[in-house]
Gaussian input, Z-matrix of N, CA and C with variables (Angstrom, degrees):
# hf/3-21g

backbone

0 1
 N
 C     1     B1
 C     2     B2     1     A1
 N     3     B3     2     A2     1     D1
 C     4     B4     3     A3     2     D2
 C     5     B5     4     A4     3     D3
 N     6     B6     5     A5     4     D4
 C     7     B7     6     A6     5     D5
 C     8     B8     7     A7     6     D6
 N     9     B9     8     A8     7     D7
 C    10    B10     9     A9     8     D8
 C    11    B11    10    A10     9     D9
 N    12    B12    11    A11    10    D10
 C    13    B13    12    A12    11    D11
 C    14    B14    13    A13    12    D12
 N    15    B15    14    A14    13    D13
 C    16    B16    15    A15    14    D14
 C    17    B17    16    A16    15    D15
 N    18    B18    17    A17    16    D16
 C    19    B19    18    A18    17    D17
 C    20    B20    19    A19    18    D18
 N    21    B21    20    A20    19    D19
 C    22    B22    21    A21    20    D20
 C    23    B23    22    A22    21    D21
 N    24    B24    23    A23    22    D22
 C    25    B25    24    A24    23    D23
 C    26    B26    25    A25    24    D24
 N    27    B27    26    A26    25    D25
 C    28    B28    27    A27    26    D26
 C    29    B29    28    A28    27    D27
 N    30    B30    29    A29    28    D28
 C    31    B31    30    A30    29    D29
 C    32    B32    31    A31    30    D30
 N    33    B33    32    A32    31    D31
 C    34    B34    33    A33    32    D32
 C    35    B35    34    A34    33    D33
 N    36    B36    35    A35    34    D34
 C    37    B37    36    A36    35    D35
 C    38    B38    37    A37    36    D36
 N    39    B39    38    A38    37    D37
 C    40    B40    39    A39    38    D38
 C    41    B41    40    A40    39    D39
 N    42    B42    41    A41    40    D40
 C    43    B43    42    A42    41    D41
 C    44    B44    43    A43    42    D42
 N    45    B45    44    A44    43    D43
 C    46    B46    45    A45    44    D44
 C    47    B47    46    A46    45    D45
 N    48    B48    47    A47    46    D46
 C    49    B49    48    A48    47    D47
 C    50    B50    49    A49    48    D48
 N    51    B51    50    A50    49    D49
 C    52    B52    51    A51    50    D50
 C    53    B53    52    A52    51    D51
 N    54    B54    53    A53    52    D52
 C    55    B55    54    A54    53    D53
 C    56    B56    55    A55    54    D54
 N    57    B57    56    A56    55    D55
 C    58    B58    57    A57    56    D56
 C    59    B59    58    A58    57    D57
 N    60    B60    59    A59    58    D58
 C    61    B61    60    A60    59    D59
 C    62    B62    61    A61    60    D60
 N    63    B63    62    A62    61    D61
 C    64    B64    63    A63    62    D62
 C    65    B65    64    A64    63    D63
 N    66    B66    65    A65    64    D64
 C    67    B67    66    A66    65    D65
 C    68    B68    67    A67    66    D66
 N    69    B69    68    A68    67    D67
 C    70    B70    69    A69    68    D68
 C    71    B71    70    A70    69    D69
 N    72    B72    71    A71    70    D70
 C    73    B73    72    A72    71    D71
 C    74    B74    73    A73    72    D72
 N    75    B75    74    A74    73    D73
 C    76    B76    75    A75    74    D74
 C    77    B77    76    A76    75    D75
 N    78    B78    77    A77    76    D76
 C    79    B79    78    A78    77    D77
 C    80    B80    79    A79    78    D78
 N    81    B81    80    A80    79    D79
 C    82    B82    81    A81    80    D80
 C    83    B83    82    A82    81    D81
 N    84    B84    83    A83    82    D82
 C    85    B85    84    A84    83    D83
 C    86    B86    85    A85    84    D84
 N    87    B87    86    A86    85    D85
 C    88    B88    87    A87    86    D86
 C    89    B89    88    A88    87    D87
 N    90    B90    89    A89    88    D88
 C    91    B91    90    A90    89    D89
 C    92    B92    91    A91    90    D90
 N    93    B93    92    A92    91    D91
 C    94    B94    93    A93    92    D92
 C    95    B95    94    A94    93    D93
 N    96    B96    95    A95    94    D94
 C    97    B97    96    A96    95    D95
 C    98    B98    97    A97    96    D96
 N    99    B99    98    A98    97    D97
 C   100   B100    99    A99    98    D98
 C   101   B101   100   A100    99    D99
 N   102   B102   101   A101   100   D100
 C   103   B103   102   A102   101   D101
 C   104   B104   103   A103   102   D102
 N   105   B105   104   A104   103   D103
 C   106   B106   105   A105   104   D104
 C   107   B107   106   A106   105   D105
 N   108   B108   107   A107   106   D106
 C   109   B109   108   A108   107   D107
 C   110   B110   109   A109   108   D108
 N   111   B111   110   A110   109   D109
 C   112   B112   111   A111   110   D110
 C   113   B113   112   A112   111   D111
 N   114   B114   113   A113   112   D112
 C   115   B115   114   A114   113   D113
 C   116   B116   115   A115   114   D114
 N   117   B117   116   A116   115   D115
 C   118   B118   117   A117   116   D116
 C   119   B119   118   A118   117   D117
 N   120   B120   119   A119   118   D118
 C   121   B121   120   A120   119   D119
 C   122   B122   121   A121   120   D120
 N   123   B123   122   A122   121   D121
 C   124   B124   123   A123   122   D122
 C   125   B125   124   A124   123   D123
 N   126   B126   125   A125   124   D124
 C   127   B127   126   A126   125   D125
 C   128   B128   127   A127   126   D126
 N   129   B129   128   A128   127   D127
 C   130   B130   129   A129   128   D128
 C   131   B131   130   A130   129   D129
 N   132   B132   131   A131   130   D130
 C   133   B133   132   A132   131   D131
 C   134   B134   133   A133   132   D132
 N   135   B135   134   A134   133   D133
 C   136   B136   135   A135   134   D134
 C   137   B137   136   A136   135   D135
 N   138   B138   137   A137   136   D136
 C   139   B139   138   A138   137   D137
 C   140   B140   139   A139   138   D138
 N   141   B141   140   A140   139   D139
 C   142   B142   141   A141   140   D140
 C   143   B143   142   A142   141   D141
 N   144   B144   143   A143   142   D142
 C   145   B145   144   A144   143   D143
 C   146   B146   145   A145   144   D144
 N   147   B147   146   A146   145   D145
 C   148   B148   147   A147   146   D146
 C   149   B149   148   A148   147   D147
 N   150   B150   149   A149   148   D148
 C   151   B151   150   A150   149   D149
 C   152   B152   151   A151   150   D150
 N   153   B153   152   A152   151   D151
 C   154   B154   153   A153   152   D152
 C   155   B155   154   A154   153   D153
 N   156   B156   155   A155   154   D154
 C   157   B157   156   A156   155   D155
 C   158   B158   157   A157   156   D156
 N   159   B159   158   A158   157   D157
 C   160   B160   159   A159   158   D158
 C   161   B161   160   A160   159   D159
 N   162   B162   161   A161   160   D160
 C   163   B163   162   A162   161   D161
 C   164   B164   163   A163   162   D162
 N   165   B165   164   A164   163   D163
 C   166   B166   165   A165   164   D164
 C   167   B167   166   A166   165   D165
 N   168   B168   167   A167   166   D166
 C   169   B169   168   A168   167   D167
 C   170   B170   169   A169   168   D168
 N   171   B171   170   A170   169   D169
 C   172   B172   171   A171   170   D170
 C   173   B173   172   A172   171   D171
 N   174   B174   173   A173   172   D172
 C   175   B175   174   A174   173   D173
 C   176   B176   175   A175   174   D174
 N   177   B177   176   A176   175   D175
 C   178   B178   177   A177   176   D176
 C   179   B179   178   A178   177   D177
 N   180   B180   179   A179   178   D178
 C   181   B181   180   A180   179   D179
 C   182   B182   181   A181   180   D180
 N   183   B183   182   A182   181   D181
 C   184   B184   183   A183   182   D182
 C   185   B185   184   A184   183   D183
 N   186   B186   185   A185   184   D184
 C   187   B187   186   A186   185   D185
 C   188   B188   187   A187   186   D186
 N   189   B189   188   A188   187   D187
 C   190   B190   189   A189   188   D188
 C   191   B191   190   A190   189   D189
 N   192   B192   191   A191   190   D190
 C   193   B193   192   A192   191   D191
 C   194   B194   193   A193   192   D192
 N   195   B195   194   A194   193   D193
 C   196   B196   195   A195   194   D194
 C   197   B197   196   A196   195   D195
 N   198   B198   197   A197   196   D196
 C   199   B199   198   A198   197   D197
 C   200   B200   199   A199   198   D198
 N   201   B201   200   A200   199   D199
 C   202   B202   201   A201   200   D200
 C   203   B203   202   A202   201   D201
 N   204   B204   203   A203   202   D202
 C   205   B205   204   A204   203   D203
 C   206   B206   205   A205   204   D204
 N   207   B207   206   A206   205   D205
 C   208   B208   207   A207   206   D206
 C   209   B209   208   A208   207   D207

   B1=1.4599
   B2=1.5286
   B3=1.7275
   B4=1.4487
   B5=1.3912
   B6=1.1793
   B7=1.6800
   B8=1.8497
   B9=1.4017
   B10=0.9089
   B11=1.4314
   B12=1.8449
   B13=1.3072
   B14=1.6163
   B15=1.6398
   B16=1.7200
   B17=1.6653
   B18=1.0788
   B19=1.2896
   B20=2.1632
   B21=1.5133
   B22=1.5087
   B23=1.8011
   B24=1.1496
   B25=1.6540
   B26=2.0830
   B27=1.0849
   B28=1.6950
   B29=1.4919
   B30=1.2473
   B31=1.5021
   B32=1.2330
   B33=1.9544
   B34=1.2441
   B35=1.5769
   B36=1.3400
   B37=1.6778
   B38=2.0210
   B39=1.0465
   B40=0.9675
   B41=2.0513
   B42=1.0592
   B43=1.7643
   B44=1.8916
   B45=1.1450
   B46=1.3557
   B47=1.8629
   B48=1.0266
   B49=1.4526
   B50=1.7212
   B51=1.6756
   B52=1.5399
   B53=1.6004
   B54=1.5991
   B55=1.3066
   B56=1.6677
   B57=1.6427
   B58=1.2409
   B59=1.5126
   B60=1.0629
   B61=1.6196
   B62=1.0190
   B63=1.6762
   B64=1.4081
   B65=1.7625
   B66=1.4423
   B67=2.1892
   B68=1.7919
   B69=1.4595
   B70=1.4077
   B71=1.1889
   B72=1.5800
   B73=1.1526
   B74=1.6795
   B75=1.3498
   B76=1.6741
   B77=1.2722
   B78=1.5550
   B79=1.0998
   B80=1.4387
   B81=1.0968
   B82=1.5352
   B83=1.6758
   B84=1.3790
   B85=1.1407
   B86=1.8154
   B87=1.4639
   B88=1.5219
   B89=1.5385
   B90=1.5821
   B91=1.6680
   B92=2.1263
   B93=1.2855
   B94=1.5297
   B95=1.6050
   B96=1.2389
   B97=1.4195
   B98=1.6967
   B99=1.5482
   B100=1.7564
   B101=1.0040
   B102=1.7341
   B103=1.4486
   B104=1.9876
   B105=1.4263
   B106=1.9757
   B107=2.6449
   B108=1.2037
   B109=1.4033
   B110=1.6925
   B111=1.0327
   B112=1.9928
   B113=1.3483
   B114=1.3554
   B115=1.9980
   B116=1.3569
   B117=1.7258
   B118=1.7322
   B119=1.8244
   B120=1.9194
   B121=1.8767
   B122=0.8779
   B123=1.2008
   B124=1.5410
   B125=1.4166
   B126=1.3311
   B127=1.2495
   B128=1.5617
   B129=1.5304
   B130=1.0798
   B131=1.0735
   B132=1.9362
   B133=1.5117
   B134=1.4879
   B135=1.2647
   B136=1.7315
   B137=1.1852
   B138=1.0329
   B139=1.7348
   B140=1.5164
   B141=1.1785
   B142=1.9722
   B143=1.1754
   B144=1.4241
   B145=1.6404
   B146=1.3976
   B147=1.7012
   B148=1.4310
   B149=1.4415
   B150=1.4788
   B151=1.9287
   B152=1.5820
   B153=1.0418
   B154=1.4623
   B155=1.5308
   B156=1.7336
   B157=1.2546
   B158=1.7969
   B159=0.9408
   B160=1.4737
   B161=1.0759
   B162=1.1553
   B163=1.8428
   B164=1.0617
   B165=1.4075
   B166=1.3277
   B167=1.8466
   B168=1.0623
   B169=1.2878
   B170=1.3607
   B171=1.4968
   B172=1.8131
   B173=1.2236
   B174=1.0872
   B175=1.4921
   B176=1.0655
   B177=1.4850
   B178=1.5963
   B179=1.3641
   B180=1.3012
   B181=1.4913
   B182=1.3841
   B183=1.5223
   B184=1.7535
   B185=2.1573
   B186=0.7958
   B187=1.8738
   B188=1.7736
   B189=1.3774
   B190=1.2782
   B191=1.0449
   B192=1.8726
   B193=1.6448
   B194=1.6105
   B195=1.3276
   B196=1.4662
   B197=1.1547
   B198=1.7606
   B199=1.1440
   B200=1.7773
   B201=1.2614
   B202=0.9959
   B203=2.0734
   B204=1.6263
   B205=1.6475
   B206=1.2340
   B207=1.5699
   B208=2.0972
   B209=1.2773
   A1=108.90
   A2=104.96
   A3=94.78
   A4=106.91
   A5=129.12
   A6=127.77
   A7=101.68
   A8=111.91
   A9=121.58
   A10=125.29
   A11=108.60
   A12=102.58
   A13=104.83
   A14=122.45
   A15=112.46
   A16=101.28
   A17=114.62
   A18=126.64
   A19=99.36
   A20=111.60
   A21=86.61
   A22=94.22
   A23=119.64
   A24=148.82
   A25=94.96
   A26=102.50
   A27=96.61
   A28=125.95
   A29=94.27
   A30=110.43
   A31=125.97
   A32=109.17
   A33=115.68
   A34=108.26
   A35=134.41
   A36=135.16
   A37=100.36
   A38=92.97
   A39=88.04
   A40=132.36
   A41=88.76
   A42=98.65
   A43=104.46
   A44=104.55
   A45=120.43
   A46=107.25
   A47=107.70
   A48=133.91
   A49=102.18
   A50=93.14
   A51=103.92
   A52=115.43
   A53=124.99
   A54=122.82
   A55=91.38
   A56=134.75
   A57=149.43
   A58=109.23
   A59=116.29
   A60=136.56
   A61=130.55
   A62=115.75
   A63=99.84
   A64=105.72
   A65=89.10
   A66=96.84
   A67=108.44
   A68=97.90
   A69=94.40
   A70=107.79
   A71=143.39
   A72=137.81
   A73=120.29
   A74=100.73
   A75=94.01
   A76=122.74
   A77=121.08
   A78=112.18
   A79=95.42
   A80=133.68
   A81=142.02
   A82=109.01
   A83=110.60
   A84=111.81
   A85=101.30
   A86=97.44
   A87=98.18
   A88=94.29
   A89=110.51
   A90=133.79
   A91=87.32
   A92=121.90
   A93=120.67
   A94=114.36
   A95=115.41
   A96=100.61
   A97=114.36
   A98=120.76
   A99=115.32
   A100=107.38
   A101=115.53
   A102=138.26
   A103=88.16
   A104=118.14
   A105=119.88
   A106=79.40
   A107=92.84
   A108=104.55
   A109=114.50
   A110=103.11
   A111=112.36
   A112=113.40
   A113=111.04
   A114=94.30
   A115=104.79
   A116=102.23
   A117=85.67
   A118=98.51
   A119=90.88
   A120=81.30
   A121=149.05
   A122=123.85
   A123=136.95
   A124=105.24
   A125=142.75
   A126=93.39
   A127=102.07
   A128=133.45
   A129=129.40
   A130=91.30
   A131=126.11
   A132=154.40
   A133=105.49
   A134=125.87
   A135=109.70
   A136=116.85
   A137=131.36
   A138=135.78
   A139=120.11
   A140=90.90
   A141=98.37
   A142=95.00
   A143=130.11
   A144=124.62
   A145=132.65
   A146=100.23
   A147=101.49
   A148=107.17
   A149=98.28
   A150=103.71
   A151=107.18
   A152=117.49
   A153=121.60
   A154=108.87
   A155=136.29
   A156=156.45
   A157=99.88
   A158=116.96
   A159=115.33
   A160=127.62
   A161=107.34
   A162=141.18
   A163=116.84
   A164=133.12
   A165=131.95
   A166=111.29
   A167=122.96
   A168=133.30
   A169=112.52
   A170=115.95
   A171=111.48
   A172=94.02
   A173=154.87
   A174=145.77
   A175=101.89
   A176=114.07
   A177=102.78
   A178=124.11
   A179=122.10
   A180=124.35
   A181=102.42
   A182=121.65
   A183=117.24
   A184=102.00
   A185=87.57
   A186=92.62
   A187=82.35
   A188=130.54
   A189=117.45
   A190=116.77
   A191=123.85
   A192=113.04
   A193=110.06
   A194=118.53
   A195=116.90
   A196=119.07
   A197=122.50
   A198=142.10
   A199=89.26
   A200=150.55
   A201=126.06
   A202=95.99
   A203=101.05
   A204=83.47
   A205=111.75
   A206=109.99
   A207=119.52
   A208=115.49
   D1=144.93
   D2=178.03
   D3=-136.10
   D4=146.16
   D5=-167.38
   D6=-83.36
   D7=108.14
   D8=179.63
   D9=-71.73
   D10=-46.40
   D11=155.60
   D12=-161.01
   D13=-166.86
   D14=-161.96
   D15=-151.36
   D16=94.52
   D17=-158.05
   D18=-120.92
   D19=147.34
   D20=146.74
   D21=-139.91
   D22=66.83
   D23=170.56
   D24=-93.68
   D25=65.03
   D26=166.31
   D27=-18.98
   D28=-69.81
   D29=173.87
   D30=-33.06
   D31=-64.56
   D32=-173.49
   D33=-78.26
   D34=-20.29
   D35=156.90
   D36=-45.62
   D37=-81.46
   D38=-172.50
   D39=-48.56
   D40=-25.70
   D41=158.81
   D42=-68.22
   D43=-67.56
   D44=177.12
   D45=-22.03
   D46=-68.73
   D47=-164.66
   D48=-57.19
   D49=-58.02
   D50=-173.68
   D51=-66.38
   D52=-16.60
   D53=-167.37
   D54=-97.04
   D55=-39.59
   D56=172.43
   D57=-54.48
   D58=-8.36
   D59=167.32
   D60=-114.35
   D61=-11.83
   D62=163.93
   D63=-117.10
   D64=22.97
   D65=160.75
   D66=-112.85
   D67=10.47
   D68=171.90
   D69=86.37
   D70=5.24
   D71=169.03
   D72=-95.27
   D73=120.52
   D74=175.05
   D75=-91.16
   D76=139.48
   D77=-157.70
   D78=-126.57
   D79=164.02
   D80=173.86
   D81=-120.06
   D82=142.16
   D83=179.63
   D84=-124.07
   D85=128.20
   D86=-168.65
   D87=-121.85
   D88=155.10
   D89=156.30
   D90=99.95
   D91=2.36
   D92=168.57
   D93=-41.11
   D94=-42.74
   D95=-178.59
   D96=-106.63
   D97=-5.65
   D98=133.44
   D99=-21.42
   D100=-83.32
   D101=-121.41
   D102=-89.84
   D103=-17.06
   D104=171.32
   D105=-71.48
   D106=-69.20
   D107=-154.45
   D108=-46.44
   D109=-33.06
   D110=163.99
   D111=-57.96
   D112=-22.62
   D113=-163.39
   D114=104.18
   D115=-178.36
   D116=165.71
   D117=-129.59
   D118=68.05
   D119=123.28
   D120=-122.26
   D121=46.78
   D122=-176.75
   D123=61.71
   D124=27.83
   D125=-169.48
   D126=-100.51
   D127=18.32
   D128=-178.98
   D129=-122.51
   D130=120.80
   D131=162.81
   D132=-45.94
   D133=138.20
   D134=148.07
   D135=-99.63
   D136=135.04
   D137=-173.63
   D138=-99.45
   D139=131.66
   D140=-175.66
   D141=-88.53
   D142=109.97
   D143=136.99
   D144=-108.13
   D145=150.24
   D146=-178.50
   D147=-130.31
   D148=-177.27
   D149=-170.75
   D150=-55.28
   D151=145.81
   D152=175.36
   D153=-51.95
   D154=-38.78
   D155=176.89
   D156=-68.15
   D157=2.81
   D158=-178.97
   D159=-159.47
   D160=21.24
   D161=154.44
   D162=-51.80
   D163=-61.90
   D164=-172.18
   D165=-81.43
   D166=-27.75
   D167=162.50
   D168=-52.97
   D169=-59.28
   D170=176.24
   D171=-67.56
   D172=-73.15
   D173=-154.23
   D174=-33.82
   D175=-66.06
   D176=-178.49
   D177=-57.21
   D178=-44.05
   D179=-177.37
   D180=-57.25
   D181=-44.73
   D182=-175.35
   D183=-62.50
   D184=-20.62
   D185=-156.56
   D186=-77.97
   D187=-71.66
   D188=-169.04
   D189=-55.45
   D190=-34.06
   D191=-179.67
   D192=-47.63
   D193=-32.98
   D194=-161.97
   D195=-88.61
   D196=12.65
   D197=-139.10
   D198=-107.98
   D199=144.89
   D200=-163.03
   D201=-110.98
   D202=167.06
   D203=-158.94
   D204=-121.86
   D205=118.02
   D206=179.42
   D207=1.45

């Protein structure tokens, strides 16, 4: 597994997650119930990871979502 990226932006995880799922990549989101157990000041990230074999594929898919659009 490799930590793809470390956000605590709900929203954009959850976009993240849902587009990494519909290219067939499963992704895990770790430190979610830290980041309930801190409070909300952020200071604990939740981290998207995926299979090491499908690392470079989400990267790219995360990198164009953020790409802004014509």
């Amino acid at each position: 597994m490799r930590e793809l990226t470390r956000s605590n932006d709900l929203v954009w995880l959850s976009w993240l997650t849902s587009l990494l799922a519909d290219a067939g990549i499963e992704a895990h989101l770790l430190d979610a119930h830290m980041s309930v157990l801190e409070g909300s000041i952020a200071a604990i990230p939740r981290r998207v990871m995926v299979a090491d074999e499908d690392y470079d594929e989400a990267a790219r898919l995360m990198a164009a979502g953020k790409e802004p659009v014509p």
